[in-house]
N, C-alpha and C positions, 0 to 999 in steps of 0.2 A: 500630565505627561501621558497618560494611560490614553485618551480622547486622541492627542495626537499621535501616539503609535501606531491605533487603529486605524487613524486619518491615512496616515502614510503607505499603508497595508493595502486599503481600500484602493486609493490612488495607483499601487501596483499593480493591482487586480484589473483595475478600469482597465491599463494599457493591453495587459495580454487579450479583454473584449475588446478593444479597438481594432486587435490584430485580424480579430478572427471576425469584426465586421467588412472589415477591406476585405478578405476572402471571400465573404457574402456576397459584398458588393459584384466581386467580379462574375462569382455565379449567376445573379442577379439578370448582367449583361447579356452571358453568356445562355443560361440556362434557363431563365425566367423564374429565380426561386426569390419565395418572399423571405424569406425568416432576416434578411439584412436591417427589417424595422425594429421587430426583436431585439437585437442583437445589440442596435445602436441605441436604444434609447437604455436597454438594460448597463451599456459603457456610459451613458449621459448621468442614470437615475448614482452610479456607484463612484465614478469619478466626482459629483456634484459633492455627493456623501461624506468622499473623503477630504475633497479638499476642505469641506467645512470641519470637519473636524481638525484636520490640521492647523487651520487659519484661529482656530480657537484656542490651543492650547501650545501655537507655539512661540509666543515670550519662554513659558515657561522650563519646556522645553529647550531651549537654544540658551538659556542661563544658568541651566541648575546645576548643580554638581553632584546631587546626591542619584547615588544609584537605586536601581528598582530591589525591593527587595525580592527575597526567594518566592515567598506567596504571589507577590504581585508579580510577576515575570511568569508564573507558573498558571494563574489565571489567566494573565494576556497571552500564552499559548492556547491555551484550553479555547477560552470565546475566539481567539480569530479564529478556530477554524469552524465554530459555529455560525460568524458570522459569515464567512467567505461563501461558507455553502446557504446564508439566507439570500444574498446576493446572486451567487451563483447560479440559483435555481428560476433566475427571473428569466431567462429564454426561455426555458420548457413553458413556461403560464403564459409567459406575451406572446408568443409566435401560435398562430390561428392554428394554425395549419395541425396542431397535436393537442388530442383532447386528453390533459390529462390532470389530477387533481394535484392539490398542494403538497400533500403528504408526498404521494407518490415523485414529484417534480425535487422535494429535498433530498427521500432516499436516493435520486438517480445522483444527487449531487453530490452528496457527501460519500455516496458509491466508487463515484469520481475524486474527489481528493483526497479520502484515506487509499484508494487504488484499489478498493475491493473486487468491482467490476461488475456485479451482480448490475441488473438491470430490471426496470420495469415500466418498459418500454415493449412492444410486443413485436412491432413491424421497424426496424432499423433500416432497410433501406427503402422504407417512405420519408426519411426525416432529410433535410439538406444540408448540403456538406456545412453550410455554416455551424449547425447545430453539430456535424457530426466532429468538428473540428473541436467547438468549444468540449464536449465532451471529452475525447482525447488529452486537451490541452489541462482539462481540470487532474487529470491525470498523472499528469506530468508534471505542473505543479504540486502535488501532493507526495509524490513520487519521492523527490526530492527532499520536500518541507520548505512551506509556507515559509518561515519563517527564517531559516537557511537562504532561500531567494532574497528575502529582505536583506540578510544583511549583506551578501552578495552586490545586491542592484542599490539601496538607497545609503544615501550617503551621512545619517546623521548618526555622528558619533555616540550619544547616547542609547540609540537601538542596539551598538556590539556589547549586550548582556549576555555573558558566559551562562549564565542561571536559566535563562531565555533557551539557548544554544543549545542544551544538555535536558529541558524538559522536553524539546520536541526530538532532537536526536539521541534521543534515551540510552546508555550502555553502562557496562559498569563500570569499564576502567578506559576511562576517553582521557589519553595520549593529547595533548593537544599540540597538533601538525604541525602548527604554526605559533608563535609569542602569538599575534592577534587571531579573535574571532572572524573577523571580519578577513583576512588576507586566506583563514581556511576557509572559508565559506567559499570564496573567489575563485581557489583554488578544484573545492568538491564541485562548484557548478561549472569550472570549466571541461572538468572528466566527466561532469554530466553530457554536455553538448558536445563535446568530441564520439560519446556511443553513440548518442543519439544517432548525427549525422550518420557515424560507420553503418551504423541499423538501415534508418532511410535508405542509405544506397545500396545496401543489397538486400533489400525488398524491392527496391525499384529493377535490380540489375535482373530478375526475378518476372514472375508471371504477376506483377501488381504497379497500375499506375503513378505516376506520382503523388496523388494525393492520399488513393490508401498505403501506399507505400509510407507517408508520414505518419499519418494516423494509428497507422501499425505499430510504427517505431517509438511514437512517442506515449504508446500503453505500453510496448512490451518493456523499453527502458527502468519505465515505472512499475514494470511488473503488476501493471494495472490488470488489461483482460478487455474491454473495451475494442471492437473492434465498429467496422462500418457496412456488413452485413450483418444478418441476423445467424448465419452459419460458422461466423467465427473466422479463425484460419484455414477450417475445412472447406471452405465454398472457393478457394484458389486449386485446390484436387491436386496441390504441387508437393510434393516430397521435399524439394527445395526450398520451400517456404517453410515447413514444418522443422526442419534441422536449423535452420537460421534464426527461426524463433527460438527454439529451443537452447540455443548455443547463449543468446543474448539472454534469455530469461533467467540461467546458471549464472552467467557474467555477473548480472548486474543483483543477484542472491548473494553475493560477497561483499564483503566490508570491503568499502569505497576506500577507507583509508589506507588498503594495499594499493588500492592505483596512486595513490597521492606519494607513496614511497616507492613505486615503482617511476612515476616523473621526478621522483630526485634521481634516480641511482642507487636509493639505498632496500639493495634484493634481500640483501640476510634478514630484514625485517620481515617481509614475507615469507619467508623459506620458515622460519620457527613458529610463524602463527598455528596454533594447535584449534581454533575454529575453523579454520579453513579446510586444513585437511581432515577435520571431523567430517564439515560438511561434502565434502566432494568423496568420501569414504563412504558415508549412507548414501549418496548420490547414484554411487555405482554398484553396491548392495543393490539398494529398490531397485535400479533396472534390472539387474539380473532375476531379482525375487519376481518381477511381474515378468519378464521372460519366459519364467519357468512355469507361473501360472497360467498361464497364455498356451504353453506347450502341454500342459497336462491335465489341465482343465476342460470339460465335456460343457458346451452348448447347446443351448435347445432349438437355436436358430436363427429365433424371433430376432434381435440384438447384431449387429454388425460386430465380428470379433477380424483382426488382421489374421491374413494366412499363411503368407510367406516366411522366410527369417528375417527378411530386410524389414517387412513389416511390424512382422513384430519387434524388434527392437527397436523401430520408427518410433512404435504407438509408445512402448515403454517408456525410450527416452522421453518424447513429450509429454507425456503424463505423469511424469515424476517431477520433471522441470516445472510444469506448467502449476503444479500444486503445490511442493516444497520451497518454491519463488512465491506463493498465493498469486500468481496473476492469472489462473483459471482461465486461461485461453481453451478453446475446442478446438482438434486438428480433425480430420475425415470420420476418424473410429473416435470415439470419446467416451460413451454412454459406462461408467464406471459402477450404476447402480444396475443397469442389467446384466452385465458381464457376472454377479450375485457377490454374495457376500465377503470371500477371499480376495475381494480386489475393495472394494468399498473401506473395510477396515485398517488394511495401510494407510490408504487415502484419505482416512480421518485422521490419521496418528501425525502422515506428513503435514495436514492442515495445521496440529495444534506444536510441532516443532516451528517451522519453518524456516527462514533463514539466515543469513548473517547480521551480527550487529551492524550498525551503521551501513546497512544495504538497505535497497527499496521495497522488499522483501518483511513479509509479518510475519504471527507467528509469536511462540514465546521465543524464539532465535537461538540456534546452537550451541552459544557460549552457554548462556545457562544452564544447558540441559547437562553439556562437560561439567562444567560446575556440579550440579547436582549427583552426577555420577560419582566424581570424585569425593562430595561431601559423604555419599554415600558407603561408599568404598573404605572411607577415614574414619566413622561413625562405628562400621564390621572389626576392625584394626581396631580401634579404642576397646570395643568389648573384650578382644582377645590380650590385649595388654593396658589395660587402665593406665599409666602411670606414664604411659608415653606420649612425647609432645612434637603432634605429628599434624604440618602445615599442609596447606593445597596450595599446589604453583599451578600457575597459567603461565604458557608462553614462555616459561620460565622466572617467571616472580609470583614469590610470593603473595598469597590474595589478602588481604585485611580482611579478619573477624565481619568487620560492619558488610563489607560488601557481600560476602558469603550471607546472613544477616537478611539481607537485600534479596538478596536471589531467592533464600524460602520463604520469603514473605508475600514475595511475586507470586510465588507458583501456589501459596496456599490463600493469597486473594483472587489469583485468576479458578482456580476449580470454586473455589467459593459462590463467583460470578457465574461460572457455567452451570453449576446444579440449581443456583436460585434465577437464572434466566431460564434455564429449560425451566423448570416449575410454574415461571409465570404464563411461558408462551402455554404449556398443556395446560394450567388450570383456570387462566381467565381469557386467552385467545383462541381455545376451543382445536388448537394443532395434534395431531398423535405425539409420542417422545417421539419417535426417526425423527419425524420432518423437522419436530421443534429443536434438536439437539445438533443437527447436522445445521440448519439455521443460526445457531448460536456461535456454535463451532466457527463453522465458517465468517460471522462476525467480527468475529473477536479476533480470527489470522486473518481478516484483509483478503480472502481467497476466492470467494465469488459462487460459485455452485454448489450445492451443498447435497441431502440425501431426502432420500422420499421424491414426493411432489414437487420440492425443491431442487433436485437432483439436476445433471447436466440437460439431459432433454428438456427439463422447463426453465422456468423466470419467475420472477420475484411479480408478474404482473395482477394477479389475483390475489395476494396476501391482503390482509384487511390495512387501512389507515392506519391502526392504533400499532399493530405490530411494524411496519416500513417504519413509524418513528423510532419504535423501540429498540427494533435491529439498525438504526443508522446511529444513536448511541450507543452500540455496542461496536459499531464502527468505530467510531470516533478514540472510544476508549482501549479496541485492541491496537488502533494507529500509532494513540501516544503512550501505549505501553500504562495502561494501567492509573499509576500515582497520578499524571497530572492532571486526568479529568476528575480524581478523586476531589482534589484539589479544589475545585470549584462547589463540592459541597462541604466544604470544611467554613464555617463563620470566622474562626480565627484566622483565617491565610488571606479572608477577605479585610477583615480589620488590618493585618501586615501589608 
């Protein structure tokens, strides 16, 4: 069963390269780019892949009845997206035309499907649009989840694993939208592709052609960060382009499954969500906080800072948007570490919240952090009245024990993870703390620029091999939230 999941996975992956080789193609015509060989053999070598795997295991599959258990559904999250990004990374190595090594060729990949953005890549607009599409598009699939697509697009009824559904779109109290996996999956991907498209066309209505005008839209959707210069969204010099990202990268930082209840009709749902107006609460805090910073803050020059008040509340909003969504877009002004240290440390704080459950957005995500506070809050109240029996509502329900539980377990394995990853990047990969911390940091929220050397003005393209893999598992693991890559080193979930 397991062989032909992957098989079918693969087989969905081929077509989106297919897509983006007929793009080649027409470049090709057009423009005289090669990378269309790339492109198609990499759709030849991954399509071949799956279908053999598919064609292997599925009697089995198409007869069984027994469902996948929790381990096994939790593992076959965890490797597809290992394997997606082994796959994935074959353009960057086959197309001549970019010399660049293996390591570095996965980090840009899985860069790409967890949506972090980070790149290490140095000259963006030497590379062609085919490549510059696949990129995007890896994006955008991950944006969403892999796996979410699946059940979405493929039609075999054993894949709608709820177990499956709920390790890659991780939350604590998933509501489910629909009786079927499969009919909300249809549903999240088609409020997927309705922003999209909104995005596309006012970037195109905009100082951006149609193709970056996609490209744009279908990083920023994902809150990816991936663009198709090497200047980001500042190399359009449009005000307009920066507010329109900005708007979309907040949008799509919210739990999707308000729009799914805003396509029924039913608003009360949304109106008492207490993550929502959490997040859009700190939203308009931070911009006021870097407003004010901005206004009373003394420069020394060197650094581009905005001057005006439209500008500054430009630059604010997008740089709150663009980090507390993690999709680490750059707009004109960006440079967050020379601006010094009163701007860098919010900027690390929004990295490690981030943003809504079941949004495309990383991060430990909002609800928890409300949780936490409240637990906290309940914790102060028990010392002053021991003998009181006093619950945490969300939303207005009551939270179960386990899932509270849940939430400090997250939060005392994820710092866990940050002080013994900073410790390995300073004590065996030779990095300062800043750079190694702000590297990790920003790993683990999917957010793409981090501090130091790492920081907005640079790229991930001189970090050594051993560290690109290391930080693209730390990718991996802040994407799926933590448990399900654990998952994969547990012996017992692999025997289940």
């Amino acid at each position: 069963m397991k062989k032909s999941i992957f098989g079918m996975l693969l087989t969905m992956e081929s077509l989106f390269m297919g897509f983006t080789t007929l793009v080649a193609l027409y470049y090709h015509h057009t423009a005289g780019e090669s990378d269309w060989k790339a492109l198609l053999w990499t759709t030849l070598i991954t399509f071949a892949c799956g279908t053999l795997l598919t064609s292997y295991g599925h009697t089995k599959l198409g007869r069984t009845t027994k469902q996948l258990s929790r381990g096994g559904a939790y593992i076959i999250v965890g490797l597809t997206w290992v394997v997606f990004s082994a796959f994935g990374m074959l353009p960057y190595i086959l197309y001549e035309g970019l010399d660049i090594d293996i390591a570095s060729a996965y980090f840009e990949t899985m860069s790409g499907f967890t949506a972090m953005g980070a790149t290490a890549i140095p000259d963006i607009e030497a590379m062609p649009h085919g490549i510059l599409l696949w990129r995007s598009l890896t994006q955008w699939m991950g944006g969403l989840g892999i796996v979410v697509f699946s059940f979405a697009i493929l039609p075999v009824k054993d894949l709608k694993n709820s177990t499956m559904f709920i390790a890659e779109v991780s939350c604590l109290t998933i509501n489910r939208l629909q009786p079927k996996i499969g009919a909300t999956s249809r549903r999240l991907l088609l409020i997927y592709l309705v922003l999209t498209a909104l995005c596309t066309f006012m970037y195109w209505v905009g100082p951006m052609g149609l193709f970056d005008a996609l490209c744009y839209s279908l990083s920023t959707v994902s809150t990816g960060g991936f663009g198709t210069h090497t200047a980001n969204i500042g190399y359009f010099h449009s005000a307009y382009i920066e507010y329109v990202c900005a708007v979309f990268m907040l949008i799509c930082a919210i739990n999707f499954g308000l729009y799914y209840y805003l396509s029924i009709w039913r608003v009360r749902e949304c109106m008492k969500n207490e993550e929502v107006r959490g997040f859009l609460f700190t939203v308009v805090g931070l911009v006021a906080v870097f407003c004010l910073l901005f206004r009373f803050t003394t420069f020394d020059g060197s650094v581009a800072v905005p001057q005006s008040g439209e500008e500054v509340f430009r630059t604010s909003l997008f740089h709150v948007a663009s980090i507390i969504s993690s999709s680490g877009f750059q707009s004109e002004i960006y440079d967050y570490v020379g601006w010094g240290t009163p701007f860098w440390m919010p900027t690390v704080i929004m990295m490690i919240v981030g943003g809504c459950t079941m949004s495309t957005a990383g991060g430990v995500k909002m609800m928890r952090i409300i949780i936490y506070l409240k637990y906290a809050f309940r914790e102060f109240r028990t010392h002053l009245h021991p003998h009181a029996v006093i619950s945490i509502k969300f939303n207005g329900r009551v939270i179960a024990e386990q899932h509270i539980r849940r939430v400090m377990s997250f939060l005392v394995i994820y710092v866990f993870i940050l002080v013994l990853s900073c410790a390995l990047m300073t004590m065996f990969m030779g990095y300062d703390l800043t750079t190694a911390f702000g590297a990790v940091v920003t790993s683990l929220g999917n957010t793409g620029p981090a501090l130091g050397e790492l920081g907005p003005a640079g790229n991930f393209v001189a970090v050594s091999p051993a560290a690109k893999v290391f930080l693209s598992f730390l990718m991996l693991v802040g994407r799926l939230e933590i448990f399900t890559v654990l998952f994969l080193f547990m012996p017992k979930a692999w025997r289940l």
